[in-house]
N, C-alpha and C positions, 0 to 999 in steps of 0.2 A: 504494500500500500504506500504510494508516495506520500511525503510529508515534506512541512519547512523546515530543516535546519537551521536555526540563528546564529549567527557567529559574530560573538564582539569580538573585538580586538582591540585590547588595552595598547596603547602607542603614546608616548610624547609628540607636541607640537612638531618636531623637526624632521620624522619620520613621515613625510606625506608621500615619496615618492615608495615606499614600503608600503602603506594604505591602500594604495592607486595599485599596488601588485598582488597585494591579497585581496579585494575587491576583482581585481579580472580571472584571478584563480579560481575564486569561487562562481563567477559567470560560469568559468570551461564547466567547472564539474557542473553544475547546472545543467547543461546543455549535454551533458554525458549521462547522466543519472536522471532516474526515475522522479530522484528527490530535487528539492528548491534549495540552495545556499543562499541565505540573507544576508548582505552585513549588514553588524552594527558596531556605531561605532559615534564615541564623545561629540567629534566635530560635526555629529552628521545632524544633531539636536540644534533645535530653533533654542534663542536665546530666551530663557525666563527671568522672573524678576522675584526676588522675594525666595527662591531656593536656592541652597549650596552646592556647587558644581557636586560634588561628592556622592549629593542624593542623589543628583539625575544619575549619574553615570551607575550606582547601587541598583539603580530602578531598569537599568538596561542588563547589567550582569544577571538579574535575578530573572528577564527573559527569556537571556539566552541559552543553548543546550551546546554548546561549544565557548569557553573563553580562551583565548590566546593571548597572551603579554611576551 
């Protein structure tokens, strides 16, 4: 039975060209497999006001079924 995979990926600012690589990786296997590869990932969140970077990024880890740092 196909399903989505989520996959964050914990990265510092300075790693975007790493981001940009694990992002197209996960298209391939998409496109290979039965199942969905999501990212996710800090930078991909709209800015809020009134919460701590820390929460949002807690509030993606505990989505997703793959973490990667």
């Amino acid at each position: 039975m196909p399903r989505t995979i989520r996959v964050f990926f914990a990265s510092p600012g300075d790693l975007e060209e790493e981001r940009h690589l694990v992002q197209e990786a996960l298209q391939r296997l998409s496109s290979r497999s039965p199942h969905t590869f999501e990212y996710l990932g800090y930078e991909e969140l709209k800015a809020h006001t009134g919460s701590r970077p820390q929460d949002l990024i807690n509030a993606l880890v505990d989505q997703c079924d793959v973490f990667l740092a």
